[in-house]
N, CA and C atoms as an extended XYZ file, in Angstrom:
351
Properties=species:S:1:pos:R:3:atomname:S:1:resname:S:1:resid:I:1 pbc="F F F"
N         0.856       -1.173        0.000 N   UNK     1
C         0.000        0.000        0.000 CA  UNK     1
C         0.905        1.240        0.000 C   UNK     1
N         0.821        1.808       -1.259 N   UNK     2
C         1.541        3.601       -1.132 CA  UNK     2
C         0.971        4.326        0.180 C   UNK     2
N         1.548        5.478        0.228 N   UNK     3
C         1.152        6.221        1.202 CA  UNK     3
C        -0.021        6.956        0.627 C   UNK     3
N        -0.379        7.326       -0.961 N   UNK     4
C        -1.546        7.882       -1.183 CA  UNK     4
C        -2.608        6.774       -1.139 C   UNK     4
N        -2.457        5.972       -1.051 N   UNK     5
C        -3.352        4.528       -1.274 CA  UNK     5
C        -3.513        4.739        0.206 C   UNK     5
N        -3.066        4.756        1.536 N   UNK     6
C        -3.616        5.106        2.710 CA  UNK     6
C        -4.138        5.943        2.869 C   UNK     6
N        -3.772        7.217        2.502 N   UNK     7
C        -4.602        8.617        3.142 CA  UNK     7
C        -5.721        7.995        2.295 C   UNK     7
N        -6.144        7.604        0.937 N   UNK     8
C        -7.475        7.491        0.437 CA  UNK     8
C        -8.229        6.890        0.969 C   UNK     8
N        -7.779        5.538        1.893 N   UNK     9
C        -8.828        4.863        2.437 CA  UNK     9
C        -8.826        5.493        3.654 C   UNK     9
N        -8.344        5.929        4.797 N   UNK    10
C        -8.423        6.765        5.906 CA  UNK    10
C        -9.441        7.734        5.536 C   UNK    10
N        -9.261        8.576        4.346 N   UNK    11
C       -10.325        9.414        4.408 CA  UNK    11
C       -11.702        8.763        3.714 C   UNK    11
N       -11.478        7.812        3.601 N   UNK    12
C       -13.063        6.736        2.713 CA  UNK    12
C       -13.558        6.697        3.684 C   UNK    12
N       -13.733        7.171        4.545 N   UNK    13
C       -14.473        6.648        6.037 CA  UNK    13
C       -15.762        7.662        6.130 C   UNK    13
N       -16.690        7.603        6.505 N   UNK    14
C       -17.972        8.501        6.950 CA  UNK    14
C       -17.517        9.940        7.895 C   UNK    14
N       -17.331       10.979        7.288 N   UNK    15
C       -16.796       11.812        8.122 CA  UNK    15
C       -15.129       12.168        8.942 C   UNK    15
N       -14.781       10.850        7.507 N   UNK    16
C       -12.774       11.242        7.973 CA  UNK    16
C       -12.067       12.708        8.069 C   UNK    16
N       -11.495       12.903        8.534 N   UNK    17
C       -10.931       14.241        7.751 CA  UNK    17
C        -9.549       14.027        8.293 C   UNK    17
N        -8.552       14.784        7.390 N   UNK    18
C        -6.763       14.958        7.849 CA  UNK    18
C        -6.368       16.122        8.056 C   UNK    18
N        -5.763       16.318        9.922 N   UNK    19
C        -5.243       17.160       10.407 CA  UNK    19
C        -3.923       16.955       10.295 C   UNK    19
N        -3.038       18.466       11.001 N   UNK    20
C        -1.728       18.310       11.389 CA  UNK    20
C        -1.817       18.827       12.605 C   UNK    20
N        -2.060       18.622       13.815 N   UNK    21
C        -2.221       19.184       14.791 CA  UNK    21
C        -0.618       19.541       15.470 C   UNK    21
N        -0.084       18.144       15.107 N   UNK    22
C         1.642       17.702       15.580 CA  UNK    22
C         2.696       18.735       14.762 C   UNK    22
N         2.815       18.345       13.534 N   UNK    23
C         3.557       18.799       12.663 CA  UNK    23
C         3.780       18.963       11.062 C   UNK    23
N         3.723       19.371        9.862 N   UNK    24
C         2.793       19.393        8.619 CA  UNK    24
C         3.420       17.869        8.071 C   UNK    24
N         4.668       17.197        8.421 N   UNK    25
C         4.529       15.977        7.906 CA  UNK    25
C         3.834       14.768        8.645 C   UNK    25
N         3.106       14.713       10.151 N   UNK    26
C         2.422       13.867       10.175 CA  UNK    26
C         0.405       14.405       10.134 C   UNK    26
N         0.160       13.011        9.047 N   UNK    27
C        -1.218       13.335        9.002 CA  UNK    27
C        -1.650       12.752        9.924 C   UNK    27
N        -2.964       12.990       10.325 N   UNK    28
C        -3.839       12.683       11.708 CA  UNK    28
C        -5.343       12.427       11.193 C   UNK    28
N        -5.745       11.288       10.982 N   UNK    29
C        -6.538       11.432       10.593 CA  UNK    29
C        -7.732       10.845       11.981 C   UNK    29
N        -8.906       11.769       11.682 N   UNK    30
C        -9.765       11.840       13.183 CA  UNK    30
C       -11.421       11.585       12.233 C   UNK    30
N       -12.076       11.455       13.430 N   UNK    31
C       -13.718       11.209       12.910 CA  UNK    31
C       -14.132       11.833       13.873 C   UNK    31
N       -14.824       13.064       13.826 N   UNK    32
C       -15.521       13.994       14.576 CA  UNK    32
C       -15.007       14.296       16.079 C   UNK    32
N       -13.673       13.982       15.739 N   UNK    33
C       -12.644       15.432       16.306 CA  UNK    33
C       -11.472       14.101       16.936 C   UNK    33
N       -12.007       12.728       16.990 N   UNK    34
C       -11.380       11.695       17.428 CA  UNK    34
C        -9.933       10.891       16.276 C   UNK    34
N        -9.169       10.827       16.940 N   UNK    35
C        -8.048       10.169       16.118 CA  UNK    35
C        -8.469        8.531       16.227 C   UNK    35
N        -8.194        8.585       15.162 N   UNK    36
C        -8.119        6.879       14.398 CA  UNK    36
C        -6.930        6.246       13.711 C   UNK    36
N        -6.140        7.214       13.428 N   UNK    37
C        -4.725        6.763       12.452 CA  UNK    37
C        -4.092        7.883       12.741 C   UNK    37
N        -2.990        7.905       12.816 N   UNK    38
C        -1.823        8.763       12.537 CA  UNK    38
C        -0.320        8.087       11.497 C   UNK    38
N         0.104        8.878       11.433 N   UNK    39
C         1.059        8.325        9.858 CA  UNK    39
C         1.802        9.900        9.749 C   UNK    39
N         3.185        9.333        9.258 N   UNK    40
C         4.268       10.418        8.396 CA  UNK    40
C         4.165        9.352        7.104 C   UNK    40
N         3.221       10.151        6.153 N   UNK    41
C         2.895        9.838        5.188 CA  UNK    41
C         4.464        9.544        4.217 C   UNK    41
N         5.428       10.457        4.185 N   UNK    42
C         6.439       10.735        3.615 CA  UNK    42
C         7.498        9.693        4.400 C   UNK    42
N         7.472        9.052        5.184 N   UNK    43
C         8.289        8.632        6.202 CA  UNK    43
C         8.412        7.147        5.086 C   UNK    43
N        10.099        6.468        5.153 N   UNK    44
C        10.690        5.166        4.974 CA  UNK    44
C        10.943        4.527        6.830 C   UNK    44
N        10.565        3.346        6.498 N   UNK    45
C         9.378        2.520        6.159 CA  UNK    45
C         8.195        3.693        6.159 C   UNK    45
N         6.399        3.082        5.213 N   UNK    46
C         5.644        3.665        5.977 CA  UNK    46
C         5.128        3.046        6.775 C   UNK    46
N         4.578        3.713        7.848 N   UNK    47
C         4.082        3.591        9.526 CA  UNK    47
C         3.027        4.029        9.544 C   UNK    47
N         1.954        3.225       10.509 N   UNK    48
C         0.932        4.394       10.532 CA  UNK    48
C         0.257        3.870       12.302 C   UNK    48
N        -0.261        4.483       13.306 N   UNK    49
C        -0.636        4.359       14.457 CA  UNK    49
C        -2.041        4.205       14.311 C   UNK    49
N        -2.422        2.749       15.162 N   UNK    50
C        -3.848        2.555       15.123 CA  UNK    50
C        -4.560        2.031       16.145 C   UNK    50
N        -5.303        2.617       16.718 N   UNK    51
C        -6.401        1.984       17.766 CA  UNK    51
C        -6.645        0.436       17.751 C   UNK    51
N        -6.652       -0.672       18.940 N   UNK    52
C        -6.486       -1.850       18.920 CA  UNK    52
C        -7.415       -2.198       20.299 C   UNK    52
N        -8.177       -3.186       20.047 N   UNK    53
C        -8.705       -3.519       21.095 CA  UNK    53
C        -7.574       -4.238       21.890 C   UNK    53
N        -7.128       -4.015       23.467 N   UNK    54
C        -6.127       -4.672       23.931 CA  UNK    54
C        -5.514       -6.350       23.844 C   UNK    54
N        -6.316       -6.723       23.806 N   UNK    55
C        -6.050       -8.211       23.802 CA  UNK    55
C        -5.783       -9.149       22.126 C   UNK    55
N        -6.566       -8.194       21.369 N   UNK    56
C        -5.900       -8.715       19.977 CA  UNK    56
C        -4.961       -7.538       19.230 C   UNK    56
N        -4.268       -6.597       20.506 N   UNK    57
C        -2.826       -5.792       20.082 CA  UNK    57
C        -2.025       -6.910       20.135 C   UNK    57
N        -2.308       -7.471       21.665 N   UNK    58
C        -1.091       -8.420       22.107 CA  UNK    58
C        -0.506       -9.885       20.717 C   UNK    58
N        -2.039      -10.381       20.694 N   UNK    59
C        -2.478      -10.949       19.649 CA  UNK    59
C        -1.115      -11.004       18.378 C   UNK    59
N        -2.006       -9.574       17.794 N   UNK    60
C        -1.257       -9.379       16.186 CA  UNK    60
C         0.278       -9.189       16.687 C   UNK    60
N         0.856       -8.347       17.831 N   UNK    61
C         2.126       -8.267       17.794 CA  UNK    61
C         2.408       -9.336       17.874 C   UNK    61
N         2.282      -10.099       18.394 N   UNK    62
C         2.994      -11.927       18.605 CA  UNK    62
C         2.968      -12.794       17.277 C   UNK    62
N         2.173      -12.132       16.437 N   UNK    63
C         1.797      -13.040       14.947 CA  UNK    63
C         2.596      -12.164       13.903 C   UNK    63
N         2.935      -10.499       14.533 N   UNK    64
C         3.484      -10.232       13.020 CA  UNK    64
C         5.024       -8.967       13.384 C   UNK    64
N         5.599       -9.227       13.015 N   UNK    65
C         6.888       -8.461       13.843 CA  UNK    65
C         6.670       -7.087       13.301 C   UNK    65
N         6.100       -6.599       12.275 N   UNK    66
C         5.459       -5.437       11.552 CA  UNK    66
C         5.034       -4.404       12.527 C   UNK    66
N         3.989       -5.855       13.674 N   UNK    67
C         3.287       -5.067       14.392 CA  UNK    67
C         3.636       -5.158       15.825 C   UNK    67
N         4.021       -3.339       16.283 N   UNK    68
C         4.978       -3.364       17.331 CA  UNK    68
C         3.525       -2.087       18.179 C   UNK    68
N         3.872       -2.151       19.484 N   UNK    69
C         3.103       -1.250       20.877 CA  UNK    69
C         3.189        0.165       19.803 C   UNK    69
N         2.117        0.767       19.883 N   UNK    70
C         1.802        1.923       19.362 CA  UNK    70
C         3.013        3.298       19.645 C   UNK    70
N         3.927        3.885       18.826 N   UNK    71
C         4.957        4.805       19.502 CA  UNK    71
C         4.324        5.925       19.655 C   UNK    71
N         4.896        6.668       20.804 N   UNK    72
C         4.548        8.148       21.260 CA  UNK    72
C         2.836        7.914       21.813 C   UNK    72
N         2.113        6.782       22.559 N   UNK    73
C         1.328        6.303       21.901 CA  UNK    73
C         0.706        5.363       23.786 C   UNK    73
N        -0.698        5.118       24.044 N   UNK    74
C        -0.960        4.438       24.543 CA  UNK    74
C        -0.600        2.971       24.382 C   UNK    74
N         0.205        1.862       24.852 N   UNK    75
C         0.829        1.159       24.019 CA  UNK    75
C        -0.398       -0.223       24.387 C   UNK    75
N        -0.785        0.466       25.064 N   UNK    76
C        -2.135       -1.109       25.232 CA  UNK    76
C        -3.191       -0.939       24.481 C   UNK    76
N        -3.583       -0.011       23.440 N   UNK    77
C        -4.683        0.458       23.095 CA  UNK    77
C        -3.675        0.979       21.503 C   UNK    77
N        -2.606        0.784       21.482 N   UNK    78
C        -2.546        1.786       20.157 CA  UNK    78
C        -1.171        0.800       19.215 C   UNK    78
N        -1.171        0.490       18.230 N   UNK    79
C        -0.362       -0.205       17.483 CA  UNK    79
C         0.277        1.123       16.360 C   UNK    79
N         1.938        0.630       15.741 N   UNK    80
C         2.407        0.763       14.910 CA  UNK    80
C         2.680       -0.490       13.873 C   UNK    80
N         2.073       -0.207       12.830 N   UNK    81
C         2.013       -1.011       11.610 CA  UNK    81
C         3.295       -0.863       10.640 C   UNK    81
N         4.065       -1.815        9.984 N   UNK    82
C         4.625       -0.859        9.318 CA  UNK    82
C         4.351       -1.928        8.074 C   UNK    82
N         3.367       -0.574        7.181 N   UNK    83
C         2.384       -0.756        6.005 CA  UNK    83
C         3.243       -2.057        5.234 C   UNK    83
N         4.567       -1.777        4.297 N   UNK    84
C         5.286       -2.605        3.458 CA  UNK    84
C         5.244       -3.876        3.949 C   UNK    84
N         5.396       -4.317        5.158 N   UNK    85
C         5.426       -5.487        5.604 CA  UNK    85
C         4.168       -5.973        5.444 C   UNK    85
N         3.168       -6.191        5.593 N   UNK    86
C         1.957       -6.586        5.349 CA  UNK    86
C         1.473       -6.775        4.682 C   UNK    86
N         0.510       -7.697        4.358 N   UNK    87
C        -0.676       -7.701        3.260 CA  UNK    87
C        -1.120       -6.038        3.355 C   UNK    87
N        -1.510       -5.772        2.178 N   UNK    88
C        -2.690       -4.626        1.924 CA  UNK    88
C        -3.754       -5.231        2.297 C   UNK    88
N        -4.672       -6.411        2.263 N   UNK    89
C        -5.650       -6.540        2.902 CA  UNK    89
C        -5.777       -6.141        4.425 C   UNK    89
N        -4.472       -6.898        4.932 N   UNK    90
C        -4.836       -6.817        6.197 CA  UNK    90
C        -4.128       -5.322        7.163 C   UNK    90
N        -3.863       -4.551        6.111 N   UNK    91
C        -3.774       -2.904        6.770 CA  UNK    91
C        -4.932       -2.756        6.649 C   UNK    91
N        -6.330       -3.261        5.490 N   UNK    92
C        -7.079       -2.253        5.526 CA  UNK    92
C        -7.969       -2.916        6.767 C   UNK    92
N        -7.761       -3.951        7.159 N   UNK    93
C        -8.779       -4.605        8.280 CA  UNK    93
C        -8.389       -3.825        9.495 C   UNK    93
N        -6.836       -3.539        9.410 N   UNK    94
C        -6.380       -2.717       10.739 CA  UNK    94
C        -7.169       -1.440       10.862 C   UNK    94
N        -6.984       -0.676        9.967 N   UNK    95
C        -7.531        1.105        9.974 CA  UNK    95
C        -8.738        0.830       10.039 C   UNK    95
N        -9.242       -0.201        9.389 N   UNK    96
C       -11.277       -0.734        9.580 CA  UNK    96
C       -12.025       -0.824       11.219 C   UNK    96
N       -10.708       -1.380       11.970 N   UNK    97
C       -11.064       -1.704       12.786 CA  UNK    97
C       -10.704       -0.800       13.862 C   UNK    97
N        -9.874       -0.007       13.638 N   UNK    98
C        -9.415        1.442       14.627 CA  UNK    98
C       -10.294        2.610       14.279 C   UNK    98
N       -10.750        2.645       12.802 N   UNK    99
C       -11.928        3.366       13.057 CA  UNK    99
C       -13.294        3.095       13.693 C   UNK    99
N       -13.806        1.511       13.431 N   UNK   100
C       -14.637        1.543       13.875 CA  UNK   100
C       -14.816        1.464       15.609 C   UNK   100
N       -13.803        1.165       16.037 N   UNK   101
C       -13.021        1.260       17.819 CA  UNK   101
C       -13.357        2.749       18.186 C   UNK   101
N       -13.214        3.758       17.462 N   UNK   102
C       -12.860        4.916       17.641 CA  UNK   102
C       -14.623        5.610       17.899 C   UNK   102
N       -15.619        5.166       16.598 N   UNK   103
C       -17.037        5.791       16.089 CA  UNK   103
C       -17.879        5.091       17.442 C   UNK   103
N       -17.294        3.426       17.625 N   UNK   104
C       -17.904        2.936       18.835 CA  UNK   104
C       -18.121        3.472       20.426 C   UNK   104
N       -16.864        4.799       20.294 N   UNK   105
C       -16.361        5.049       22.029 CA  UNK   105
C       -17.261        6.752       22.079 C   UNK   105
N       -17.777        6.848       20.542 N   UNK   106
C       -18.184        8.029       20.452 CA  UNK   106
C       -19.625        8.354       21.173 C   UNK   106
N       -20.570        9.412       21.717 N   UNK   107
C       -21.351        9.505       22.109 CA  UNK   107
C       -22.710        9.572       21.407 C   UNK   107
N       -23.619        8.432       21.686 N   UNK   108
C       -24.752        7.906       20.822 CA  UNK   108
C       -25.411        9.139       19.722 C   UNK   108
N       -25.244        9.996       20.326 N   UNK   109
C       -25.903       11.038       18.758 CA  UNK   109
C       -25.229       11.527       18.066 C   UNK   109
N       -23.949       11.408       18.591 N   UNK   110
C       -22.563       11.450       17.307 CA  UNK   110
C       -22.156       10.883       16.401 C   UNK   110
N       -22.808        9.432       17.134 N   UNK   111
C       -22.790        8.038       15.948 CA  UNK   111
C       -24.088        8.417       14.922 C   UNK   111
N       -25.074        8.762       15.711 N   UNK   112
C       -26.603        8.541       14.990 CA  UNK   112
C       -25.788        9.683       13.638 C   UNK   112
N       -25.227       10.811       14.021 N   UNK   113
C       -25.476       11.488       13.117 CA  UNK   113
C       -24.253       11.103       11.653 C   UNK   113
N       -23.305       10.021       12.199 N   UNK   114
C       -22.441        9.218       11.091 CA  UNK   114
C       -23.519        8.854       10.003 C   UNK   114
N       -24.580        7.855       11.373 N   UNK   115
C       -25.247        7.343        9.946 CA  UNK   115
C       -26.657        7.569        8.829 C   UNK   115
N       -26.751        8.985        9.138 N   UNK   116
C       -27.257       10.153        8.305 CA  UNK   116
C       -27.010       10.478        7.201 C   UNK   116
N       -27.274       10.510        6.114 N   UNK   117
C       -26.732       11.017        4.651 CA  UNK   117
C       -26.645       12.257        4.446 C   UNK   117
């Protein structure tokens, strides 16, 4: 997966959008004001930080050396991926599943209004 091939699906999401809150080379990408991914889009390897339910962080790190404790980062709750190593399928199951971790923790009429057209 390129790095534009990530920001596209990060922002494919219902209400994605990309900040720089940090610094203009890392993107941040959030869902109604919440982070879900972070990434230095420009960065060798690419990397990107993702929300993990705790027990299948432990999980994937033990199954994939790619996947290491989230840096700068809650490390029980937050993974670093590093994209090249991986299937492209299974980055997009990662960011699938840190967003939807993220829309889940959100407050019920915040969600209602995700799923609004």
């Amino acid at each position: 997966m390129t790095p534009q091939e990530l920001r596209a699906f990060c922002l494919g999401f219902n209400a994605a959008v990309e900040e720089f809150p940090f610094t203009p080379e890392t993107s941040v990408f959030k869902v109604l004001g919440k982070m879900f991914a972070l990434s230095a889009l420009d960065a060798e390897p690419l990397t990107v930080n993702l929300k993990c339910e705790p027990e299948l962080a432990v999980r994937l790190r033990a199954e994939h050396p790619a996947i290491r404790p989230g840096w700068h980062m809650n490390k029980r709750h937050w993974n670093t991926v590093t994209v090249s190593e991986l299937p492209d399928e299974l980055v997009r199951e990662l960011v699938e599943d840190s967003y939807d971790l993220v829309v889940a923790g959100l407050p019920r009429a915040e969600r209602l209004r995700l799923d609004r057209p």
